[in-house]
KOLGU-4560 file (N, C-alpha, C; in nm, 3 decimals, padded with zeros to 5 digits):
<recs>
<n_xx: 10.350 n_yy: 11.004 n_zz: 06.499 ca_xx: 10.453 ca_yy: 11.072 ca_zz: 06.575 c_xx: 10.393 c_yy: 11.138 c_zz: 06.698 mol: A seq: 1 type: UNK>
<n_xx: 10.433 n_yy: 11.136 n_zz: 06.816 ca_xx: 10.405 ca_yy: 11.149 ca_zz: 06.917 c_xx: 10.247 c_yy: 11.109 c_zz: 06.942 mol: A seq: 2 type: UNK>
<n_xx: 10.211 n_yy: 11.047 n_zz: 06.913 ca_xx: 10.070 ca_yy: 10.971 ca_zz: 06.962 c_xx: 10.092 c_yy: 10.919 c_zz: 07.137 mol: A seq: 3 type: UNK>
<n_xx: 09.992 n_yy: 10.945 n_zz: 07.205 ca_xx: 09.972 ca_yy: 10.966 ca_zz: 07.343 c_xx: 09.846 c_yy: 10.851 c_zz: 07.316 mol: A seq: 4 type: UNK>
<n_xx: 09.913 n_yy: 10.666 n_zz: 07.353 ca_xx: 09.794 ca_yy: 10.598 ca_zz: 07.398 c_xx: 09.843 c_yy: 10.551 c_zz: 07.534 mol: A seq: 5 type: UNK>
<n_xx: 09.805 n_yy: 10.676 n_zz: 07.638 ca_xx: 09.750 ca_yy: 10.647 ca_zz: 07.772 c_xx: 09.899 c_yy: 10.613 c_zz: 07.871 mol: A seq: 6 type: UNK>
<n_xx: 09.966 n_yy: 10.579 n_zz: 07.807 ca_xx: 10.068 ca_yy: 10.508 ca_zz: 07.911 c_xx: 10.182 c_yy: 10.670 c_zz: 07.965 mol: A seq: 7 type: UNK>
<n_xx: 10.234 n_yy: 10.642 n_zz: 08.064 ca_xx: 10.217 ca_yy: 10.700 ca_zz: 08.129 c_xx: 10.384 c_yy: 10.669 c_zz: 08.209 mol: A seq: 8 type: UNK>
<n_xx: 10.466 n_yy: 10.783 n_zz: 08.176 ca_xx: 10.628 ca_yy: 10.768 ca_zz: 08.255 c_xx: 10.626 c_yy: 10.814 c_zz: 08.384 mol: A seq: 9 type: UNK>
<n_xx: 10.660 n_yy: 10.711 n_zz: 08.460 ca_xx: 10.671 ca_yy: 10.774 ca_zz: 08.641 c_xx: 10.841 c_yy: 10.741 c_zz: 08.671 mol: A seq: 10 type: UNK>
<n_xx: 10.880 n_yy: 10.846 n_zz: 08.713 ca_xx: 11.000 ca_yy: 10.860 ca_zz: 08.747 c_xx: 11.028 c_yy: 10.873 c_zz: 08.877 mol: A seq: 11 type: UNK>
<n_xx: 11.130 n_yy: 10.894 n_zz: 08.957 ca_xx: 11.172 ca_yy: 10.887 ca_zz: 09.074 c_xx: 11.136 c_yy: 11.018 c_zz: 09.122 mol: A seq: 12 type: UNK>
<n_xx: 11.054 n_yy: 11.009 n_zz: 09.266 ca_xx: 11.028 ca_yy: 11.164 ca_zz: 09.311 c_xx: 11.167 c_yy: 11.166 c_zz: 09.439 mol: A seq: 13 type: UNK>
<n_xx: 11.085 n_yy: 11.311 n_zz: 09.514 ca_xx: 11.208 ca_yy: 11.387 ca_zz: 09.618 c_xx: 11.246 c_yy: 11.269 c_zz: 09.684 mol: A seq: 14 type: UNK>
<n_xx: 11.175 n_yy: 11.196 n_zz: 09.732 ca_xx: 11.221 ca_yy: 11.076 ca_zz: 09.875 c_xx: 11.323 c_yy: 10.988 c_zz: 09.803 mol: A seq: 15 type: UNK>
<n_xx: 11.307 n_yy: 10.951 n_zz: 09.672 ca_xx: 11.405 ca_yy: 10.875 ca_zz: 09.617 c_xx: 11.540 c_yy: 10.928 c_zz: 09.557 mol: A seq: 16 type: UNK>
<n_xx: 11.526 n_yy: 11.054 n_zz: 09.530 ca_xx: 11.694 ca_yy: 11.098 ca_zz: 09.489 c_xx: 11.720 c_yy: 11.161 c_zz: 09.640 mol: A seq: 17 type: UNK>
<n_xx: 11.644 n_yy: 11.145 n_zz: 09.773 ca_xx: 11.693 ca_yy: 11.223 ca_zz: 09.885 c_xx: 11.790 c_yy: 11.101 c_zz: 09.949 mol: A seq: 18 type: UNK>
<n_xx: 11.719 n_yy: 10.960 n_zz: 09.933 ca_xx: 11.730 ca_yy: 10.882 ca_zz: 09.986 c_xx: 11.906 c_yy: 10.863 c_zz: 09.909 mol: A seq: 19 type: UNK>
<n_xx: 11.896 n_yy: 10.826 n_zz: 09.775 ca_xx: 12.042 ca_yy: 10.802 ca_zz: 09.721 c_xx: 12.137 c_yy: 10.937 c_zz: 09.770 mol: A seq: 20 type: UNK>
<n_xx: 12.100 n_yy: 11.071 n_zz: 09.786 ca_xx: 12.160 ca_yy: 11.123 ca_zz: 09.793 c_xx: 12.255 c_yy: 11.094 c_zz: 09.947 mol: A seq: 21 type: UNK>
<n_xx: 12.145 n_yy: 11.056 n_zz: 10.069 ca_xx: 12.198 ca_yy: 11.037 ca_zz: 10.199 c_xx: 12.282 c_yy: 10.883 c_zz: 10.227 mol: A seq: 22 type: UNK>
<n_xx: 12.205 n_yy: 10.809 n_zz: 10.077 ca_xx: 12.306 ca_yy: 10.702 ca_zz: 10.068 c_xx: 12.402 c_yy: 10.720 c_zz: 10.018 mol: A seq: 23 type: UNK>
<n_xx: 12.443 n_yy: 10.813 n_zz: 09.897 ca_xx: 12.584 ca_yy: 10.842 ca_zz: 09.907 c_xx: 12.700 c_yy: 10.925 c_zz: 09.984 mol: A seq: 24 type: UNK>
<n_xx: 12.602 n_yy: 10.990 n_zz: 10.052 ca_xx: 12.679 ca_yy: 11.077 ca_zz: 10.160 c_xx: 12.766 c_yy: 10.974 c_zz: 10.225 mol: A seq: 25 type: UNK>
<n_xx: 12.672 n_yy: 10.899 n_zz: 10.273 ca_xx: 12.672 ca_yy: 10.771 ca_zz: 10.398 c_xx: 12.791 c_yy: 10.690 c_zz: 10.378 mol: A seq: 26 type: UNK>
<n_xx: 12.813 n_yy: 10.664 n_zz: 10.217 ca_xx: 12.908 ca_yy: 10.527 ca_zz: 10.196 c_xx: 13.039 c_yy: 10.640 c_zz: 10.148 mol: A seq: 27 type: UNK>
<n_xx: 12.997 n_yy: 10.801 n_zz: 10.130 ca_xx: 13.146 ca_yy: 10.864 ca_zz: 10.106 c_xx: 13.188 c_yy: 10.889 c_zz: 10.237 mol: A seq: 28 type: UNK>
<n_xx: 13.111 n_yy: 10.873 n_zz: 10.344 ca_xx: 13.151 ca_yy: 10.918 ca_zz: 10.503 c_xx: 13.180 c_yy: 11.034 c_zz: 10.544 mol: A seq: 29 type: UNK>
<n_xx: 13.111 n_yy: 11.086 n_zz: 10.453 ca_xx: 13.042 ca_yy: 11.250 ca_zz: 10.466 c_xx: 12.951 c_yy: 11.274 c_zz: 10.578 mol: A seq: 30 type: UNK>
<n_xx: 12.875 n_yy: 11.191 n_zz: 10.586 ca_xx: 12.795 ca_yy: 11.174 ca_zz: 10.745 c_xx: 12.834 c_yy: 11.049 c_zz: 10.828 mol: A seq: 31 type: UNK>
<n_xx: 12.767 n_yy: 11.019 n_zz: 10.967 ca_xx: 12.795 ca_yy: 10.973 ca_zz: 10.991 c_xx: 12.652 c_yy: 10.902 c_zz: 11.099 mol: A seq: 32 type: UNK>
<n_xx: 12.535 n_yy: 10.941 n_zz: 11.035 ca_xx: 12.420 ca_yy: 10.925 ca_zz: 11.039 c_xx: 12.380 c_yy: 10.743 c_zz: 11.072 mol: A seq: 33 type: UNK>
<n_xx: 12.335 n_yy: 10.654 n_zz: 11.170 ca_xx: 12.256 ca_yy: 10.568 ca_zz: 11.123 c_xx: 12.208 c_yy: 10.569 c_zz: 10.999 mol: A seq: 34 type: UNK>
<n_xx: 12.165 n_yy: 10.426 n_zz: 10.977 ca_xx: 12.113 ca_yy: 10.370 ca_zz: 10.835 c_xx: 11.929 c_yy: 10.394 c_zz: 10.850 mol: A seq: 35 type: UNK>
<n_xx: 11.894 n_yy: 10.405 n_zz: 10.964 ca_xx: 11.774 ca_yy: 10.394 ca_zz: 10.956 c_xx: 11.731 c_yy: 10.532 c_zz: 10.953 mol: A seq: 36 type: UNK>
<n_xx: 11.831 n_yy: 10.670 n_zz: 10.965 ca_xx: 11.812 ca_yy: 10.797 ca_zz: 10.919 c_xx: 11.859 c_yy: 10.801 c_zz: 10.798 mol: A seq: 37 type: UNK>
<n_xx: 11.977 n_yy: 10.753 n_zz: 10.749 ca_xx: 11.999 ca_yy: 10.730 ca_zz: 10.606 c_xx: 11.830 c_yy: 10.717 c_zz: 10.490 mol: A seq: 38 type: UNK>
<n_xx: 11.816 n_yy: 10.624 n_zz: 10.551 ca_xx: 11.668 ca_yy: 10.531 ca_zz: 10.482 c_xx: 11.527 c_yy: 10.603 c_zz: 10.523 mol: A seq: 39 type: UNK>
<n_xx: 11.543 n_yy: 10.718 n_zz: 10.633 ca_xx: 11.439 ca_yy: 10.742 ca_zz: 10.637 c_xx: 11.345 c_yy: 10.837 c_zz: 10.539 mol: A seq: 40 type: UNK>
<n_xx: 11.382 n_yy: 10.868 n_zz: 10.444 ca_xx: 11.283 ca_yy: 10.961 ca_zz: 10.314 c_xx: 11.200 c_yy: 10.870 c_zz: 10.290 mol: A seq: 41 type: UNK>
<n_xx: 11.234 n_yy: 10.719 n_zz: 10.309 ca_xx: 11.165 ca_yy: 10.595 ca_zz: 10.278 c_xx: 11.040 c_yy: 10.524 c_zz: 10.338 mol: A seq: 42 type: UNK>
<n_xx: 11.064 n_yy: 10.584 n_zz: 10.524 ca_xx: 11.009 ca_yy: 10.538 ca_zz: 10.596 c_xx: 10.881 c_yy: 10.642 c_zz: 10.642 mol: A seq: 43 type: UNK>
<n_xx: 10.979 n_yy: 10.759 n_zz: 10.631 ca_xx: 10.920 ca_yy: 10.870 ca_zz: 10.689 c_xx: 10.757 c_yy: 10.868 c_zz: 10.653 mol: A seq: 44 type: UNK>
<n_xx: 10.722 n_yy: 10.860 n_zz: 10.496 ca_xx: 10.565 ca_yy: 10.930 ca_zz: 10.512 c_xx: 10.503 c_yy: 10.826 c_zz: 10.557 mol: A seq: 45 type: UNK>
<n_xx: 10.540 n_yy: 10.672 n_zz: 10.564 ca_xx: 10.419 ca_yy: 10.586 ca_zz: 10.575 c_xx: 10.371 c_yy: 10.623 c_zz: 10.730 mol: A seq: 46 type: UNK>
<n_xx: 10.447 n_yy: 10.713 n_zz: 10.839 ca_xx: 10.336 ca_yy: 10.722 ca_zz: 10.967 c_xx: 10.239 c_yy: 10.850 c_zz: 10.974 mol: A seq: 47 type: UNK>
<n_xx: 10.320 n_yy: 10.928 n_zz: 10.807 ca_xx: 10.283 ca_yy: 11.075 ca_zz: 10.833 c_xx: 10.099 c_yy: 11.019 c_zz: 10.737 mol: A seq: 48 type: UNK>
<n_xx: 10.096 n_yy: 10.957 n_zz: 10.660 ca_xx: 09.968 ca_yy: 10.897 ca_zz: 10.604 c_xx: 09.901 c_yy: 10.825 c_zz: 10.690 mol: A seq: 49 type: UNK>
<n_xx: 09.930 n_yy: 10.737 n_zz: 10.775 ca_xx: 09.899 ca_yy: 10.679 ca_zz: 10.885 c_xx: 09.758 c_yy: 10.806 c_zz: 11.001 mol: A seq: 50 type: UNK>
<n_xx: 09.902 n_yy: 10.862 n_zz: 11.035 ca_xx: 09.811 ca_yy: 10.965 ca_zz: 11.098 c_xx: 09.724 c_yy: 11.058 c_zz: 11.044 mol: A seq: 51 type: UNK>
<n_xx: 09.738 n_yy: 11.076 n_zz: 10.931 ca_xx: 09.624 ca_yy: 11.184 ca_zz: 10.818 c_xx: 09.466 c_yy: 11.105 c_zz: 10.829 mol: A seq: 52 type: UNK>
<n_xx: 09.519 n_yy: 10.951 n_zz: 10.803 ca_xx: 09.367 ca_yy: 10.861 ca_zz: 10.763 c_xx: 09.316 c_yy: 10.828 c_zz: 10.912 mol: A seq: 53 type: UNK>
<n_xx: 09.432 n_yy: 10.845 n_zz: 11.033 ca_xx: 09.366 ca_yy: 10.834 ca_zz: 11.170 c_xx: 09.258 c_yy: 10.959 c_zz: 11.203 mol: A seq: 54 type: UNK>
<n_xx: 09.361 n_yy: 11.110 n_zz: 11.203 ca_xx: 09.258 ca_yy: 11.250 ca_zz: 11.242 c_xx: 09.097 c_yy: 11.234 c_zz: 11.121 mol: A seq: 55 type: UNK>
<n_xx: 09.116 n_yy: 11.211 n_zz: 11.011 ca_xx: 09.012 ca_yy: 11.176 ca_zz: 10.878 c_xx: 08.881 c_yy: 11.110 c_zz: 10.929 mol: A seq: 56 type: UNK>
<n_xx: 08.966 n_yy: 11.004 n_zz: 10.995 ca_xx: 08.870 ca_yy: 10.921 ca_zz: 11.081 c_xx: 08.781 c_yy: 10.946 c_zz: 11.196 mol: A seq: 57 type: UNK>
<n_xx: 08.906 n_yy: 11.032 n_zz: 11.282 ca_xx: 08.820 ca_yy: 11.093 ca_zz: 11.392 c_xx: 08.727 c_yy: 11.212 c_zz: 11.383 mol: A seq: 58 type: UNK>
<n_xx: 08.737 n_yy: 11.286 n_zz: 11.265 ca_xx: 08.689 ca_yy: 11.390 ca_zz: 11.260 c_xx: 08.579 c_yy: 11.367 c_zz: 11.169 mol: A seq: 59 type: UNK>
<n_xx: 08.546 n_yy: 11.221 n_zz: 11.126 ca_xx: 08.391 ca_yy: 11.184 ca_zz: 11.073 c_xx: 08.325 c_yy: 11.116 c_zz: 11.160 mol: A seq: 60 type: UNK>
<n_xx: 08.397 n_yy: 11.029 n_zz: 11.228 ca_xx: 08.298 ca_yy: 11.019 ca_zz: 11.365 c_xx: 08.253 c_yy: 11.114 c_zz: 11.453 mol: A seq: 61 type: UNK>
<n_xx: 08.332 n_yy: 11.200 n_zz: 11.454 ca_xx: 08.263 ca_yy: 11.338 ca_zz: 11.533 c_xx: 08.167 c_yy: 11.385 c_zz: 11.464 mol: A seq: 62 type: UNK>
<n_xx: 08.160 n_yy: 11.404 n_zz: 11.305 ca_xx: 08.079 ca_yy: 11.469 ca_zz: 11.232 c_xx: 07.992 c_yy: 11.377 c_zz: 11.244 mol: A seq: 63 type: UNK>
<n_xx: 07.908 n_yy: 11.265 n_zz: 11.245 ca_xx: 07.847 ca_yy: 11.157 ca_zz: 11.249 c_xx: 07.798 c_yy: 11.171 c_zz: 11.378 mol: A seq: 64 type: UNK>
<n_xx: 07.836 n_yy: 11.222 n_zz: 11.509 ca_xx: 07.780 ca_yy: 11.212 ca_zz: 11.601 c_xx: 07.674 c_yy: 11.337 c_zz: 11.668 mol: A seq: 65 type: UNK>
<n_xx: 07.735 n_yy: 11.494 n_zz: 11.539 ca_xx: 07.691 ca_yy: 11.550 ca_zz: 11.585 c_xx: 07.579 c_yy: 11.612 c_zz: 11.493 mol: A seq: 66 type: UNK>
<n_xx: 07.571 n_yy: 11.534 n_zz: 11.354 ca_xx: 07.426 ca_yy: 11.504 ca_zz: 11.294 c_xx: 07.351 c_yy: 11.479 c_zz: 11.398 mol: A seq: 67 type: UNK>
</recs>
């Protein structure tokens, strides 16, 4: 009874009930938002990670240069 081998429940985080939520706004015509702001909880972090692993980057080549 309750034995824990390893596996592991992943459920839907904020971006995904934000996203249904602005999709149901959207199709009750509660807003009146584009689809690609509708969709964006979806889109949004992949530039905000983008730019994290860009500054990450620049700021070890700096460290690298000033060894």
């Amino acid at each position: 009874m309750g034995s824990n081998n390893g596996a592991r429940v992943v459920g839907m985080g904020f971006a995904g009930w934000l996203t249904i939520l602005f999709i149901g706004l959207k199709l009750g015509r509660v807003i009146d938002w584009s689809w690609w702001w509708v969709l964006s909880p979806l889109w949004i972090p992949i530039p905000i990670i983008i730019a994290i692993f860009f500054i990450v980057f620049i700021f070890s080549v700096m460290w690298d240069e000033i060894k």
